[in-house]
Structures are given as structure tokens and as C-alpha cells.
C-alpha positions as CSV (number, residue, x, y, z in Angstrom):
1,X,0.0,0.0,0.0
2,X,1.4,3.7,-0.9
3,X,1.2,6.3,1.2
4,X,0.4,9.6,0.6
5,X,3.5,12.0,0.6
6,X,2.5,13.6,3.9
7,X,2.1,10.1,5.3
8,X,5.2,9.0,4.6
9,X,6.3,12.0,5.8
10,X,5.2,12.0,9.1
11,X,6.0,7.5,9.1
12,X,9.9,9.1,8.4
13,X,9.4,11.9,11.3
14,X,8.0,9.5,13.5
15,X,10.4,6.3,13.1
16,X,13.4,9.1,13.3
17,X,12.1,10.4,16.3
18,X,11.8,6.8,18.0
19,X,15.0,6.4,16.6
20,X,16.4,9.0,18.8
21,X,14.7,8.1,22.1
22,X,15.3,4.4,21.5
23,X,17.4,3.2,25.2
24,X,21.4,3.1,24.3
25,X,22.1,-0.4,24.6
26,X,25.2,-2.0,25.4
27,X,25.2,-3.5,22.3
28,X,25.2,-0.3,20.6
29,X,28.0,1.6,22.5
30,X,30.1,-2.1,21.4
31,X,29.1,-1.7,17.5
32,X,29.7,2.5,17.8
33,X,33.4,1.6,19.1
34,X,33.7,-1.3,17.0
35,X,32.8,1.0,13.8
36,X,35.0,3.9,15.5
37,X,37.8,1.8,15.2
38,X,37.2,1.0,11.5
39,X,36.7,4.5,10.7
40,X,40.7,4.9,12.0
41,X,41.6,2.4,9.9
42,X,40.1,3.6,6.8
43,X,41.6,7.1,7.6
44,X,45.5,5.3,8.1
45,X,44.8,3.6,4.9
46,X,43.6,6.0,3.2
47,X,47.0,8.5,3.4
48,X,49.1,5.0,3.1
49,X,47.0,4.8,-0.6
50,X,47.4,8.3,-1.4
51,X,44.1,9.0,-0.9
52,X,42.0,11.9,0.3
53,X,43.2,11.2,4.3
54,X,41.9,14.4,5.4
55,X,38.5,13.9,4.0
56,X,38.1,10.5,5.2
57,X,38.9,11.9,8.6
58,X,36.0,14.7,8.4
59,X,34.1,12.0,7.5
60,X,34.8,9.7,10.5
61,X,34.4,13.2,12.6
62,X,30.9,13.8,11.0
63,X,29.9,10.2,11.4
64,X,30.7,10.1,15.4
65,X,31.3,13.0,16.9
66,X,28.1,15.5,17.8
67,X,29.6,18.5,16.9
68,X,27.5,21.6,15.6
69,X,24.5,19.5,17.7
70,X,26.3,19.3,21.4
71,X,29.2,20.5,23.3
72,X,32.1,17.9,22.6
73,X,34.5,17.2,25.5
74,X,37.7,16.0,24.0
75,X,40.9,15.3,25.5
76,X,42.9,13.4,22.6
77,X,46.0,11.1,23.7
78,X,48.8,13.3,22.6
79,X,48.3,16.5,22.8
80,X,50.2,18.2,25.7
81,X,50.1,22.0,24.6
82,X,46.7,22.3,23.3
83,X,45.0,19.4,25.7
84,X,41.6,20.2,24.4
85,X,39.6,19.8,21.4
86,X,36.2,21.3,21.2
87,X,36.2,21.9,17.5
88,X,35.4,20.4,14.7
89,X,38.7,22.0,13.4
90,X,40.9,20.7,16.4
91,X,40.0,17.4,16.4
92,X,40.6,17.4,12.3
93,X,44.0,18.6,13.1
94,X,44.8,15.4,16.0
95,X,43.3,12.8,13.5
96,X,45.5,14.5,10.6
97,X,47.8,17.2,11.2
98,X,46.9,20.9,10.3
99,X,46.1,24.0,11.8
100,X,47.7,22.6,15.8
101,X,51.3,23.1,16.0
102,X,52.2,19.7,17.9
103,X,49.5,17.6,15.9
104,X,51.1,14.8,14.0
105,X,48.3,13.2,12.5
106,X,47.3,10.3,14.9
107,X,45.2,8.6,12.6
108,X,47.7,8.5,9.7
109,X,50.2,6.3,11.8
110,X,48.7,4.3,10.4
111,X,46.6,1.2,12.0
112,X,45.8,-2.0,11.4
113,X,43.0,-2.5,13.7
114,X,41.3,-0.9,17.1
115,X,40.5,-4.1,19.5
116,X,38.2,-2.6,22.4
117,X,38.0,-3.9,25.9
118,X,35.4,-2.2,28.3
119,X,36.2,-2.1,31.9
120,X,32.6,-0.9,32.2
121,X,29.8,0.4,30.4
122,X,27.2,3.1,32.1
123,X,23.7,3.7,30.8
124,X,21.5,6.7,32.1
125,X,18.4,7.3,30.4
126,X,19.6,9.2,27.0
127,X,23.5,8.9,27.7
128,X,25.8,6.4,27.8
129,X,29.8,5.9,29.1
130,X,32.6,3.3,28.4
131,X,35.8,3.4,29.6
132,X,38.4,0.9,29.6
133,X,41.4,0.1,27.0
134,X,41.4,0.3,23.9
135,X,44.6,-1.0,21.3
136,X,45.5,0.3,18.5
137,X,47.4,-2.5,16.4
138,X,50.7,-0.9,14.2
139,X,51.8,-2.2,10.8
140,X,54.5,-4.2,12.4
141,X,52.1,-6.1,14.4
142,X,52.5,-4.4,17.7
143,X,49.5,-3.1,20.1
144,X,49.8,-0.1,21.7
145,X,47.3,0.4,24.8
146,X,45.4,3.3,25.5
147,X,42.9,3.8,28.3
148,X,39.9,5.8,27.5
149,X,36.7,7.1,28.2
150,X,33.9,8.0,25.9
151,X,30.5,9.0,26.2
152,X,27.4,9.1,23.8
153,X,23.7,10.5,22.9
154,X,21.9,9.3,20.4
155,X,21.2,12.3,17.4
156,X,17.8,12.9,15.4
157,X,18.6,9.3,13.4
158,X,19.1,7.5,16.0
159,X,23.0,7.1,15.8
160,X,25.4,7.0,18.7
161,X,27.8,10.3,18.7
162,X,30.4,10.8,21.3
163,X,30.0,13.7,23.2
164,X,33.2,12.9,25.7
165,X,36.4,11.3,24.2
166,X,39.0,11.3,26.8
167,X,42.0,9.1,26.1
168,X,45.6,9.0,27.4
169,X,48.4,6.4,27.6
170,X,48.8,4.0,31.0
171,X,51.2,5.6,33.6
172,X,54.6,4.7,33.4
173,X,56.5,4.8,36.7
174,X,60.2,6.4,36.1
């Protein structure tokens, strides 16, 4: 049966805006870091391929990060000078290098693969944490471990963005 084009309309409107206020699930944050981690693959393979790096990685920004929709609290691994990201443009310039003097281009490293391991997940009612470690597997075959924290709320499709992104490396006692 068709719809009329207001119908469908409003059936759109109405499954987006379930969509949105569908509970986080712990199976959601888990396929949001899962496809997190791919997106920094694609961005590592892309500038290994001589690709477009840099708009793979304002795509990967676009597709989980809520800016232009919510304040972003981000506090990438290593940056020291500028510890804070709470721009679309700043966290462009950690993932590739650019307009951030010490930024290196983490996601160009590049990496193989992100394995996730969640030392707990929190759900509130429209919110959700993780934090745990995450590794981030090198060309050469090593790991390198990061712990992390990220948090999430679903936007107007239903999609997990992070809204905190706090990562550093483990302490190291001298």
C-alpha cells in the first residue's frame, strides 16, 4: 500500500524520532566503538594509498562526533600543549595534522585494527559511558594500549555520537 507523501512524511518523522529516544544499549556503544575503530583504519589507509586522508577523517568526525549538535568534550591522547579539542577544526588537526602546532596526524600512523576492551559500560536514560582500554594495532604487528573514556547520545537518526572522548596512555612509573 502507498502512502500519501504527507504520510510518509510523518512515518519518516515519527520512526526518526523513536529512533532518537530508543534506550542506548550495550550492544550499541560495542558496534559505535567497533565502527570507531574502523573509521581509523580507513583514515590510516587512506593516506598509506594516497588518498584523500583528510576527508576521510572529516568524515569519520561527522559520522561520530556531535559537533554543531552538542558541546564535545575531547581530550585526545597526545596533545600536551593544546590538551583540548572542542572543534570540529581541532579534532581534524589530532586525527591528521593541520592548523595545531604539535598535531602529527594520529590517525595516519597508520593502524591496522582498534581491539576494544570495556572495563565498564554506564547507561543513564539518554546517555551512555565506556571506559576501559582500547589497542591500536601498528603495521608491524605491535599493540599499543590506551585507556579511554567516551560517552554518547543518540542524534535525530538515532546514531550514537560521542560527546566525551578522553583518552591518554597508562602511567609509566620512572
Amino acid at each position: 500500500m502507498a502512502f500519501p507523501a504527507c504520510a510518509q512524511t510523518q512515518a519518516t518523522s515519527s520512526s526518526a524520532s523513536t529512533a532518537s529516544s530508543a534506550p542506548i544499549t550495550k550492544a550499541d556503544v560495542a558496534e559505535a566503538q567497533q565502527a570507531w575503530g574502523e573509521g581509523i583504519v580507513t583514515i590510516g589507509e587512506a593516506f598509506s594509498e594516497g588518498e584523500d586522508y583528510a576527508e576521510a577523517a572529516q568524515e569519520h568526525i561527522e559520522r561520530f562526533y556531535a559537533y554543531g549538535s552538542h558541546p564535545i568534550l575531547f581530550k585526545p591522547t597526545l596533545a600536551a600543549d593544546e590538551q583540548f579539542r572542542g572543534d570540529f577544526d581541532g579534532a581534524l588537526s589530532y586525527f591528521v595534522g593541520g592548523s595545531i602546532a604539535e598535531d602529527n596526524g594520529f590517525a595516519i600512523a597508520p593502524y591496522t585494527d582498534v581491539r576494544w576492551e570495556n572495563e565498564g559500560t554506564f547507561i543513564d536514560s539518554d546517555s551512555a559511558m565506556a571506559m576501559g582500554n582500547y589497542f591500536f594495532t601498528r603495521t608491524t604487528g605491535e599493540e599499543v594500549k590506551v585507556e579511554y573514556s567516551f560517552g554518547y547520545v543518540r542524534d535525530n537518526e538515532g546514531e550514537l555520537k560521542i560527546v566525551l572522548h578522553h583518552s591518554s596512555l597508562p602511567y609509566a612509573p620512572e
